[in-house]
N, C-alpha and C positions, 0 to 999 in steps of 0.2 A: 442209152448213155448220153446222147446230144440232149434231149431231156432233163438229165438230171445237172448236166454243165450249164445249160443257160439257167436252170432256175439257182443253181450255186452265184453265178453272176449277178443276178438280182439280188440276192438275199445277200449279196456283198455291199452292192452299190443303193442298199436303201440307206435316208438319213430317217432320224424318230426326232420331233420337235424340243423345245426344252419347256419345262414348266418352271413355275414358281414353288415355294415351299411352303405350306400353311400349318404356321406353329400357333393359328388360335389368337383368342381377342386380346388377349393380354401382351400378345408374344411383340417385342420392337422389332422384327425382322422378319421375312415371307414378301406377302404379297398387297399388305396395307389393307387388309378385309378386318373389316369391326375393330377398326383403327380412331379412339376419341382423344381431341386433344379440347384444351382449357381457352377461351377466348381472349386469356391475357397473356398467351403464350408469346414471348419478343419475338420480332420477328431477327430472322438469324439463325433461328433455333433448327438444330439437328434433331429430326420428331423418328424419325424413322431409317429402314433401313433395307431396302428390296433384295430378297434373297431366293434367287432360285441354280439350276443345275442345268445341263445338257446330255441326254445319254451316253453321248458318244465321245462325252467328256473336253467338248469343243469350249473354246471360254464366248461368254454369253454378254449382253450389254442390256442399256434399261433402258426406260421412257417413262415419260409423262406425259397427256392427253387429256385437251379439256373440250368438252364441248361447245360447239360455237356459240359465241354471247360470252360462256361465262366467264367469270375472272378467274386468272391464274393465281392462284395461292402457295404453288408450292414449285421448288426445281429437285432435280436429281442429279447424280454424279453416274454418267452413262456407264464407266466402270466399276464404280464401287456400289453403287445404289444409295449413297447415301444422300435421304430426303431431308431437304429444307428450306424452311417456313420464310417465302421470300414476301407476305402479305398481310395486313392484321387483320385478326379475324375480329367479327362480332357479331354474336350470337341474335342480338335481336335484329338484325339486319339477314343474315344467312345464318341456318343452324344442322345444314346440311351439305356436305362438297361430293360432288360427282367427278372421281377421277379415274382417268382410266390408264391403267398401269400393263407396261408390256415389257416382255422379256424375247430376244433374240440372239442367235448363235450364226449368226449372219447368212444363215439360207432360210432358217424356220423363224417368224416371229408370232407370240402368243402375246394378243391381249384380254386383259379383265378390268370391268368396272367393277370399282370399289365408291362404298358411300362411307364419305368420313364424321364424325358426331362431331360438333362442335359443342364441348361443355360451356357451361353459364358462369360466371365472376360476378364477384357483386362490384359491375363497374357502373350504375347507373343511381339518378339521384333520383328520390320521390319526385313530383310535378301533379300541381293543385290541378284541376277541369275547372270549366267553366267560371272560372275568375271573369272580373272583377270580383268580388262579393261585398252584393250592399243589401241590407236586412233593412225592414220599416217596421217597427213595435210599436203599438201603442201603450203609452206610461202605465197604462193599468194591468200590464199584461202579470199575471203572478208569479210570484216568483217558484223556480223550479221547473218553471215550462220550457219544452224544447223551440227553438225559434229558429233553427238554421241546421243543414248537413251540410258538411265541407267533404269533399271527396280527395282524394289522389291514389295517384298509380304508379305501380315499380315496375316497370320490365323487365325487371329480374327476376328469377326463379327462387323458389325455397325460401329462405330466412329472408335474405337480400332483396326478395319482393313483398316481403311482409310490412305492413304501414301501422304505426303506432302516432298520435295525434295529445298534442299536450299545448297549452298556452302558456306565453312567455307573462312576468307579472301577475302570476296566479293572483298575486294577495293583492295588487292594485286594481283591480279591474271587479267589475260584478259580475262573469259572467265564468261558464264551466264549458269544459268537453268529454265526451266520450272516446277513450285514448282507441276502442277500437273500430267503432260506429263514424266517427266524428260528428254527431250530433249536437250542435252547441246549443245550452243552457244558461239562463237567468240562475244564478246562485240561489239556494236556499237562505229564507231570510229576508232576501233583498229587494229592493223596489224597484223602476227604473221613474225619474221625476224630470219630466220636461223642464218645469220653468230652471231646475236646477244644473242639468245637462243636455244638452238637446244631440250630442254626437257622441255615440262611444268608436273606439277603435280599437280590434282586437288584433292581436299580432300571433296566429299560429304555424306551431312548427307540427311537420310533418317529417317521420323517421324512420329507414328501414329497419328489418332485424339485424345486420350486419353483414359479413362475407367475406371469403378469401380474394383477395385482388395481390395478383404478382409476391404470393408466399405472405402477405402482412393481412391480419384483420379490420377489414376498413367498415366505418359506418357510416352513410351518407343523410345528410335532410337538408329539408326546402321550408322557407316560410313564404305569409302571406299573411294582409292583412284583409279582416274583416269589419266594413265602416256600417255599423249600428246606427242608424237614426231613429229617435223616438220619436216616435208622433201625441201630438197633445189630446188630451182630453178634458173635457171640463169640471175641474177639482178644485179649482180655486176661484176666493173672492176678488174682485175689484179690487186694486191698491192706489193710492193717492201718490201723485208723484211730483216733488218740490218742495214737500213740509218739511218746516213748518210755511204758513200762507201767513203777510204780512201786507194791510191795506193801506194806505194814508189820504185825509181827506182833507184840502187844503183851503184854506179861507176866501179863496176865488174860483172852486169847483161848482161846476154848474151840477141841478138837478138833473137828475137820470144819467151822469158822464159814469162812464167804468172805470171802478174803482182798482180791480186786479180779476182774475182768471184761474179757477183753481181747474186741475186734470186729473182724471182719474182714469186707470186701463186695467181691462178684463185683466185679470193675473194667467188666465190661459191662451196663448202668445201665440199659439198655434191657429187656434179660429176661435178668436176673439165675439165677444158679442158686446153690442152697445150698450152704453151707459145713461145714467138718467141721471140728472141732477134735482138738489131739492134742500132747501135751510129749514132745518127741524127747531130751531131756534134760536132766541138772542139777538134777531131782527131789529125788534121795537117797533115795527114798521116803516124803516129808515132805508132800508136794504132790500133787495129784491135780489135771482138769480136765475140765468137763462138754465131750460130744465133738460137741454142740450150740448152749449158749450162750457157750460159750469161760468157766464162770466159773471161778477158780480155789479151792479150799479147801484149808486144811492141814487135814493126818490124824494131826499129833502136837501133843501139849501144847508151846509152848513151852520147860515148863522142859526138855525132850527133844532140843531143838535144839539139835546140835552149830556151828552156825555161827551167827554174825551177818548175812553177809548170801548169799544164794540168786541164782542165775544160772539161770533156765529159759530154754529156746529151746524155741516154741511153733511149730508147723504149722497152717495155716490151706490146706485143698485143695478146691477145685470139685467138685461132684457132680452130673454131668446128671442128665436127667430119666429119663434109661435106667438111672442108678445107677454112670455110669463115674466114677473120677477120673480128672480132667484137670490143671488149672495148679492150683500152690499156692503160699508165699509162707511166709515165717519174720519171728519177732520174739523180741527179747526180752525178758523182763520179769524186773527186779530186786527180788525181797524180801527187807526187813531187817526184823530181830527187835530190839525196840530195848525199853526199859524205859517204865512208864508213867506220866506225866505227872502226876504226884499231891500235888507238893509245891509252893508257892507260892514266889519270892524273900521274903527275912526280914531284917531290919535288926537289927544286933546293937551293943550300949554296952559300956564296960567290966566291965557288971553282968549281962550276957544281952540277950536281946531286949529292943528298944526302941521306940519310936515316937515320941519326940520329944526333939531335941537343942538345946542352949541357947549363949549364946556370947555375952559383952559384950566390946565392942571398942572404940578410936579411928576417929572417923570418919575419913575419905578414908588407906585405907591403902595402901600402893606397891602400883602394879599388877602381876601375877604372884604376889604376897606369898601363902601357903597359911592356909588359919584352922586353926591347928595345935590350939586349945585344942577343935575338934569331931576327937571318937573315933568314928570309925563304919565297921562290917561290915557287910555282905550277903552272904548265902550261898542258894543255891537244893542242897536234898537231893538231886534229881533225877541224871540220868545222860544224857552225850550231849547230844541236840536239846533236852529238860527241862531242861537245867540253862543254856542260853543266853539272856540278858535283857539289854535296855538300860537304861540309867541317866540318868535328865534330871532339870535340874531347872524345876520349876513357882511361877512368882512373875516379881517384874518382871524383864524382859527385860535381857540383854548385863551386866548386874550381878558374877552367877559364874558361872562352869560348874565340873562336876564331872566327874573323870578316876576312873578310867576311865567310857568312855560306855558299851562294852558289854562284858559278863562271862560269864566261861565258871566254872560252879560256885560260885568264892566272892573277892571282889575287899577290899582297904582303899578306902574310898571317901575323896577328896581333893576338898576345893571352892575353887577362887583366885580371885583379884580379879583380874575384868574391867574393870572402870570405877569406875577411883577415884573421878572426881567425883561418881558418884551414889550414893554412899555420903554421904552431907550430912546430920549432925542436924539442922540446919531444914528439911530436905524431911523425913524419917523418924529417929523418934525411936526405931522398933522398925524391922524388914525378917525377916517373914514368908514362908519357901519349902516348898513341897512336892517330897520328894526323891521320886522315883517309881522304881520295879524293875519294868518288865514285860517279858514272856519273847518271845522275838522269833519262830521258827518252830513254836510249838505250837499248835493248834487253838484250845488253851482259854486262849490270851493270861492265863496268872496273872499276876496283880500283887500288886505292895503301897508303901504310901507309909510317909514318915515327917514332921514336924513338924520346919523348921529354921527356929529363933528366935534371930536376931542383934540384941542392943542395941546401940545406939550410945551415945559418951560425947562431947561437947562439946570440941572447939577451937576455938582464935582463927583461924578462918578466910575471916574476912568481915572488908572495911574498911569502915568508917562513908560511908554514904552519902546526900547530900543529896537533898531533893524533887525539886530542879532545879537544874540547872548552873549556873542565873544568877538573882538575884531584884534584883526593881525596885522603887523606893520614891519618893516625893515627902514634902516635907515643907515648908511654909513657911518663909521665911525669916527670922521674926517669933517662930519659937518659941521657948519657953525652954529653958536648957540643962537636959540629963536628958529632954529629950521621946522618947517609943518612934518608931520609924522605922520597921523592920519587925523579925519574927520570923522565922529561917531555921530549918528542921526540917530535922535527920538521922538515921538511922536505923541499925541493927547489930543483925543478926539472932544472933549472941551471945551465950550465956545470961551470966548473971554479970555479975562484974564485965570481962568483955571485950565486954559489950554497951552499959557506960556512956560517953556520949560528952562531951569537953570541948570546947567553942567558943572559940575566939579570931581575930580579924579582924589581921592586918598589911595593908601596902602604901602608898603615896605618900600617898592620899588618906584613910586612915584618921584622922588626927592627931583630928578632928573626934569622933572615935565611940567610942562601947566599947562591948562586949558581955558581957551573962553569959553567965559559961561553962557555965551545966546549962541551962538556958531558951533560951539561944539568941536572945534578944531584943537587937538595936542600939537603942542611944539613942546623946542626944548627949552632948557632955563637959557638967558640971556648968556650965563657963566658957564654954564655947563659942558664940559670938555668927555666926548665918549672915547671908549677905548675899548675897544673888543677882544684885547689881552687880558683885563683887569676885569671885567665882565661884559658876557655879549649877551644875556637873557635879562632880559625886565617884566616883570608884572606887575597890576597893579588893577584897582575897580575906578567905574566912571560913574556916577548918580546924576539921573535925570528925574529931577524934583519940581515940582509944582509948585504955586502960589499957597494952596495948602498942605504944603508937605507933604504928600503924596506922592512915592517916587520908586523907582528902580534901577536894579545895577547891571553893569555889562561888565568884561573883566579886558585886559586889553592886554596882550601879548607884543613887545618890540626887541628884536634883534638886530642888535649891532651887527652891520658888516667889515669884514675883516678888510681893512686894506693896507696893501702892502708899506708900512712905515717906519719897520724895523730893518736893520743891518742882518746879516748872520755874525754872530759874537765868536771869536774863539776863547777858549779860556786863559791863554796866553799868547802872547803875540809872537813870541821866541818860545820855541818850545824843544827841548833835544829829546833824544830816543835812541835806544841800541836796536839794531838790525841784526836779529840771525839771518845771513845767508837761509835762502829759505823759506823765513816765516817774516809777515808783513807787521807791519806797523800801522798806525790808526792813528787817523789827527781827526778833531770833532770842531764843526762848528755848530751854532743854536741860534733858531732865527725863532726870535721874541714874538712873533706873528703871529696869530691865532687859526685861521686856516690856512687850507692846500689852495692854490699854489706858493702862497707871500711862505708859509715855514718850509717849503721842500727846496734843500739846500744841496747844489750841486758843486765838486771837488774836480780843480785842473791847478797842473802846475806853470806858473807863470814864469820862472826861470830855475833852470838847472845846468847845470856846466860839467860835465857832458852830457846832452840832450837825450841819450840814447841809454842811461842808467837807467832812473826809474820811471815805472807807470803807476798810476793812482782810479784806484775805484770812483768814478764818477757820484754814484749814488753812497756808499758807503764810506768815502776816505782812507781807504786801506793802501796805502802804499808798499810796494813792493820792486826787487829789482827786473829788470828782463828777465824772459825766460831763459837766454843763453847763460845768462851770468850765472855759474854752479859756484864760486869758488872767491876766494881774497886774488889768486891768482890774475884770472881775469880780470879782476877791477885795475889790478898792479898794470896791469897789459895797457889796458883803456887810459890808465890816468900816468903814467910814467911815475909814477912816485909811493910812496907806502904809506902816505896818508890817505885812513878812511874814512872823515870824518866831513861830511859834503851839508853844505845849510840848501834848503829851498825855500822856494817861494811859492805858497799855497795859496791858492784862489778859492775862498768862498762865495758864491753868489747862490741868491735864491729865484725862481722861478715866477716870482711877482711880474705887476707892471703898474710902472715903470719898476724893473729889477734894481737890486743893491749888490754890494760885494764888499768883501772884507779879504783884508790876505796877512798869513803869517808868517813866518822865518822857521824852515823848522829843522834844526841840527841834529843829524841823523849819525851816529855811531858804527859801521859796517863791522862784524865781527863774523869768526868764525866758529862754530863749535869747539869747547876747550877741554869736552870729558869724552873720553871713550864712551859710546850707544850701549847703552842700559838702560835700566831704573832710576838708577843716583843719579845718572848724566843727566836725565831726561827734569828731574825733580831739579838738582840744581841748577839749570836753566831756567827754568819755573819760575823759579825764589830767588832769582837774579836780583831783581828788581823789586822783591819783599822778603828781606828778612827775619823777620819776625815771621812770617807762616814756616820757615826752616828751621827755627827753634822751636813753634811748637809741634812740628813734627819730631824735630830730635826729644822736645821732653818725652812726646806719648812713647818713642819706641825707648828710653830708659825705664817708665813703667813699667812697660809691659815685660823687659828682662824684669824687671826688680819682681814683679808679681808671680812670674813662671820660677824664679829663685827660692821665693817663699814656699810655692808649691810643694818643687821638688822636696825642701828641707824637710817639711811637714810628714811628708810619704816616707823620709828616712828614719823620722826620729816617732812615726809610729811603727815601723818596722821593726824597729831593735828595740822596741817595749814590748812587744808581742813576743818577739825570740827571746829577751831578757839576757842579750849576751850583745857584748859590743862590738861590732865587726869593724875593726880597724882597714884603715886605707891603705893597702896594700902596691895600690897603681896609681902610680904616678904619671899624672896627666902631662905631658909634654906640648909645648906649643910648637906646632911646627915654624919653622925659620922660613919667610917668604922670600922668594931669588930679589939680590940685590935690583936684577932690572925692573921688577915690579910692585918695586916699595914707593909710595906716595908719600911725600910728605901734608899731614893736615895743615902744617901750618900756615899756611899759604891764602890759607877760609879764613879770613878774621871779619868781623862784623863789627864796624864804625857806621858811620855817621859821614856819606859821602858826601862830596858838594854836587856832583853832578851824577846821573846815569852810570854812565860808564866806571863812574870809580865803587860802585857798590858792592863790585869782587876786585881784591889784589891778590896776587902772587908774589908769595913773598923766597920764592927759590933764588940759589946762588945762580945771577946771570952771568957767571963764565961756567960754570957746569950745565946751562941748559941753552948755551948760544951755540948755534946751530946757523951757520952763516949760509953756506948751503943745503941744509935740508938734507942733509946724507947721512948722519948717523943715524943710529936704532938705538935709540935712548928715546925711552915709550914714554913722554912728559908732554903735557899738556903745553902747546905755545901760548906765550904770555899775549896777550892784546895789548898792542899799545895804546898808551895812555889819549886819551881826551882829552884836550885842551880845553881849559876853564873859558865858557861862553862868556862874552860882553853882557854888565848888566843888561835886563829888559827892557828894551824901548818903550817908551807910551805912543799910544797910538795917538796921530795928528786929529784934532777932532775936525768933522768932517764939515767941508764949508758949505755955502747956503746953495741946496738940492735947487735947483728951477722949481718954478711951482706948476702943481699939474691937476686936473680936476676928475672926478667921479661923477657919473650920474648919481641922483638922489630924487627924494622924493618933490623936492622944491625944486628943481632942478643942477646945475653945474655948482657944488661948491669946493673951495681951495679947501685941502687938506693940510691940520696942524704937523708943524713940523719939532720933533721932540728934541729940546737941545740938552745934550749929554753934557755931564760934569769933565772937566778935561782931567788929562792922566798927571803923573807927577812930572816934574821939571826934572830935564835932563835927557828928552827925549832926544833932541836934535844931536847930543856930542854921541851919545851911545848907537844914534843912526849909521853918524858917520865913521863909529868907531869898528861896527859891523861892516860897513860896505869896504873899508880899507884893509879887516882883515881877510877878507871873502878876495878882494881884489891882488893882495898879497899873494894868495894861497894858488890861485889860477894861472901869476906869473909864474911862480916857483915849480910846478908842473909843467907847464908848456915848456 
């Protein structure tokens, strides 16, 4: 029994280790055995997943282990097991991982090595060997022969490492590939020709078969070039290089001098072979040629030479290096014996050689026209190419030319007019040219000039022209006659007397003005009185004319200045006016003035008795009473008496300088409203002071009853022709009776012919039935206004004594201003003066 108790204790207290679980190659979870992953797997990535148990049902934990050296590629989650990819793989670098993987229940741990696959991705690009690539063909090589392998290589597996090889430019190039060999090929057909190309350059691509990379189909390739050089071979002849050959033998060339050097080169450039030279004919025995340098010399003097010009045909032949001749080749080359170039062109007068020719003329002469009075030759001594030269001429431009341009030995030299107009004695008074002779195909370009001096002589061919098209002037209106205005300047570039000009002004507005005719200055007429009221614009033209008639106009613009030399006018000097309590009154003055400030007319009053009734619009003249003043009342108040009937004294002046002023009397009528506030009231007020606009309102509004009378008739008397019965007037229209208190009498409205304002309305009611001494009954009747007292005829105004005299600037400077003397007024001014101020002065005591 102690036996069987201890061995019960052990077989309590054993632990059994934990393992992993192996669900197989495919399975994501175990123990990571025949575990492959893809070499483009992110790193990040969750690959796996270690799964094992404990018997005793204890919880277990993980590991990863690598062996020393290698790189760590992957972590774990010590409790979950789950693996991941903390490194990137690649397959052609490592394509196998050693890891070793453990499970423990924290007394037991188990581990195992697992080998992990790392699969292939097509991540890598073809790559040419052994580059550069330079190929050496000789031109003759035939075509369709293989002349080169290009290699490359994939590191990739499967498709991904498979290489397919093609050229870019298939159709521009002569050469082929083998898309799987990469053998390159001389095209079928094709040659390769040294002297023609000596380098080709081939550009090829090299391509995998494709492959999965990161889920997408990717295909990779690589180029490279291949540089072709051809090498030469010997296929061609000799060619001559400079033709054509051109010799010339000149009349001071010594025997055996060289004449010219013809060249001639192997056509195969590659390795070349020497040349031979040799004259097959056409010599004459004149000519010889080195059988080496090709050069050519004559063997006879010149003057020995029976011909002018030489025809040799030259031999140019191959010489290998064995000494054979092979390919050879001809040329020709022409030598001419020609004379030598010793004598200059030379300008010749009617007296020999010249160098300078002279010529006065009219300016602007018909164009084409020849300047006959210049005699001039050129001659070159020479012979042939020596004796050939152009002719120009040097000086300003498009003027002349000269004919002939270019000369063979000896020409008459002719110079015409190109451009008349610029031929102008006021532009040039002389016209300086250089005739020039140089030789056109000789080495030693000879020249020679000549001196051609043309004066010019003066015509009328300019008209008088002014500074400006139009001139402007001001001038007071105040000035005296003969005052300067302005001066217009014209001008005529015409010597002589075709450059003198006369001035004279016509036109509508001239009457005023004259001009000297050499000066050119406007003034006014000696008489002539301006007025800027009466007209302030003048115009008029000015002609500047020549000795022959040749002339032009400018136009001249003058404005009078206004200056202040008018009074302000009133229309009457005494003028009366009824005043509604209310509403103003308006006195007008007119200042005869043409501009602001001399017309802008300012209103004060100069005496009123009492000072404190009315005010007056300064700028308008509107007279009105204070603002306290509502009522007759008040005035009764102010003035102690019941007369309203008050004269002023108006002040016009205007804003000039020196200022003026005018003053009138003006008998003002004070009234109060006399209709009850209505319509009628308001109209009868209106037509106070026009009668006639109240009758013809009273006719329009009896039309218009008379026309609505008709109307209605019309409407009745078709009405009882449609009923066919007569419908008597059963109703009798009754007027109603208006209360005694509000009966008006019209008669009272009569329309005469007043003497003054105020009597233009009478009331004609019983004034003991409408006297009202205090103002306390209720009898609703308009108060009568009392009457106006008939004004004193109207004075005449004193006419005004002699103003100081005062001056303006102007154009000539300071002159006195006319003073305008007025027609005086009628006789009787001074009793009616005093017959006003004695009633005015009556009326003030009888108040106070």
């Amino acid at each position: 029994s102690l036996f069987l108790s201890l061995v019960h204790v052990c077989l309590v207290q054993a632990n059994y280790a934990p393992y992993f679980f192996d669900n197989g190659a495919r399975s994501t979870n175990g123990n990571m055995a025949l575990l492959s992953l893809s070499e483009d797997t992110p790193v990040g990535t969750h690959v796996y997943t270690l799964n094992g148990t404990d018997p005793e049902g204890d919880p277990v934990t993980y590991d990863l282990t690598y062996e020393a050296g290698s790189r760590r590629y992957f972590s774990v989650d010590k409790n979950l097991g789950n693996v991941t990819l903390i490194e990137e793989l690649d397959r052609e670098k490592e394509d196998e991982i050693e890891v070793i993987v453990s499970i423990s229940d924290g007394l037991s741990t188990v581990s195992e090595k697992v080998r992990i696959l790392v699969m292939d991705a097509n991540d890598e690009s073809p790559e040419f060997i052994n580059t550069p690539y330079i190929v050496e063909v000789p031109e003759n090589t035939p075509s369709s022969s293989s002349i080169f392998k290009i290699e490359a290589i994939d590191r990739d597996t499967g498709s991904g490492g498979s290489i397919t090889y093609f050229l870019q430019n298939i159709h521009a190039n002569k050469f082929t590939i083998d898309r799987h060999s990469g053998v390159l090929r001389i095209k079928t057909g094709v040659t390769l020709d040294y002297e023609k190309s000596r380098t080709h350059f081939v550009v090829v691509v090299a391509k995998d078969g494709g492959g999965k990379l990161r889920g997408d189909n990717k295909v990779f390739s690589a180029t490279t070039t291949v540089t072709i050089n051809v090498e030469d071979v010997q296929d061609t002849p000799p060619m001559f290089i400079g033709t054509p050959y051109y010799g010339y033998v000149y009349e001071d060339t010594l025997a055996g001098s060289e004449v010219l050097t013809v060249v001639a080169l192997d056509g195969d450039r590659g390795k070349p072979n020497s040349i031979h030279y040799c004259i097959v004919n056409g010599s004459e025995g004149s000519f010889e040629i080195s059988n080496t340098t090709g050069a050519i010399s004559v063997i006879k003097s010149p003057n020995q030479l029976k011909k002018e010009v030489y025809e040799l045909k030259v031999k140019a032949s191959e010489v290998s290096q064995e000494g054979d001749t092979s390919e050879h080749t001809f040329a020709m080359v022409t030598i001419r014996v020609v004379d030598l170039n010793n004598h200059p062109p030379t300008f010749y007068g009617e007296n020999g050689p010249q160098n300078r020719f002279e010529l006065t003329m009219y300016e602007h002469p018909p164009e084409g026209e020849i300047l006959r009075g210049l005699k001039i030759t050129v001659n070159d001594s020479d012979q042939g190419a020596n004796a050939k030269f152009n002719l120009r001429l040097v000086g300003p431009g498009g003027i002349f030319r000269v004919v002939p341009q270019t000369v063979l030995n000896e020409a008459q030299v002719t110079i015409i007019v190109e451009d008349s107009a610029a031929i102008d004695y006021e532009s040039f008074k002389v016209l300086t040219f250089k005739l020039l002779a140089i030789e056109v195909n000789t080495p030693e370009k000879f020249s020679s000039t000549a001196d051609v001096v043309i004066r010019l002589l003066d015509t009328n061919d300019n008209v008088p022209k002014f500074s400006s098209d139009y001139y402007i002037a001001r001038i007071p209106e105040n000035s005296p006659g003969g005052s300067n205005v302005v001066a217009v300047t014209a001008t005529d570039p015409d010597s002589g007397l075709w450059g003198e000009i006369k001035y004279s002004i016509y036109g509508t507005g001239a009457d005023l003005f004259l001009i000297h005719p050499s000066t050119g200055i406007i003034y006014t007429q000696p008489w002539a009185i301006l007025d800027a009221e009466v007209n302030s614009k003048y115009n008029f033209y000015v002609k500047a004319e020549d000795t022959d008639g040749k002339y032009s106009l400018a136009e001249v613009f003058i404005t009078v200045l206004d200056v202040n030399d008018h009074s302000p006018e009133f229309n009457e000097n005494i003028q009366e006016k009824t005043m509604i309590i209310g509403s103003p009154v308006k006195i007008e003055a007119i200042d005869q003035d043409a501009e602001e400030p001399n017309n802008i007319v300012d209103y004060s009053i100069m005496q009123a008795d009492p000072a404190n009734v009315f005010d007056i619009d300064q700028s308008t003249g509107e007279i009105k009473l204070k603002s306290y003043i509502r009522s007759l009342d008040i005035i009764h108040n102010i003035t102690k008496n019941k007369d309203c009937i008050w004269s002023l004294v108006v002040q016009a002046k205007d804003r000039g300088s020196p200022s003026f002023s005018t003053t009138a009397v003006l008998k003002i009528d004070i009234t109060e409203e006399t209709l009850h506030k209505g319509p009628m009231a308001a109209f009868l007020m209106q037509t106070k002071d026009n009668p006639m606009k109240a009758l013809g309102v009273l006719a329009g509004v009896m039309g218009i009853m008379v026309l609505i009378t008709i109307m209605i008739s019309t409407a009745m008397f078709w009405r009882n022709k449609r009923s066919n019965k007569v419908m008597p007037v059963r109703r009798i229209i009754k007027k109603r009776q208006m209360p005694p208190s509000r009966t008006v009498r019209m008669e009272w409205l009569k329309f005469k012919r007043p003497s003054n304002t105020a009597e233009k309305f009478v009331v004609e009611e019983d004034t003991k039935s409408l006297h009202n001494e205090n103002s306390n009954n209720n009898i609703q009747v308009v108060p009568v206004p009392p009457a106006a007292p008939l004004p004193p005829p109207p004075p005449a105004l004193a006419p005004r004594g002699d103003a100081p005299g005062w001056r303006v600037p102007t154009v000539s400077g300071s002159l006195t201003p006319k003073h305008v003397i007025k027609p005086p007024k009628k006789k009787g001014h001074s009793s009616a003066h005093n017959a006003l101020v004695s009633e005015l002065k009556m009326r003030f005591e009888k108040r106070n």
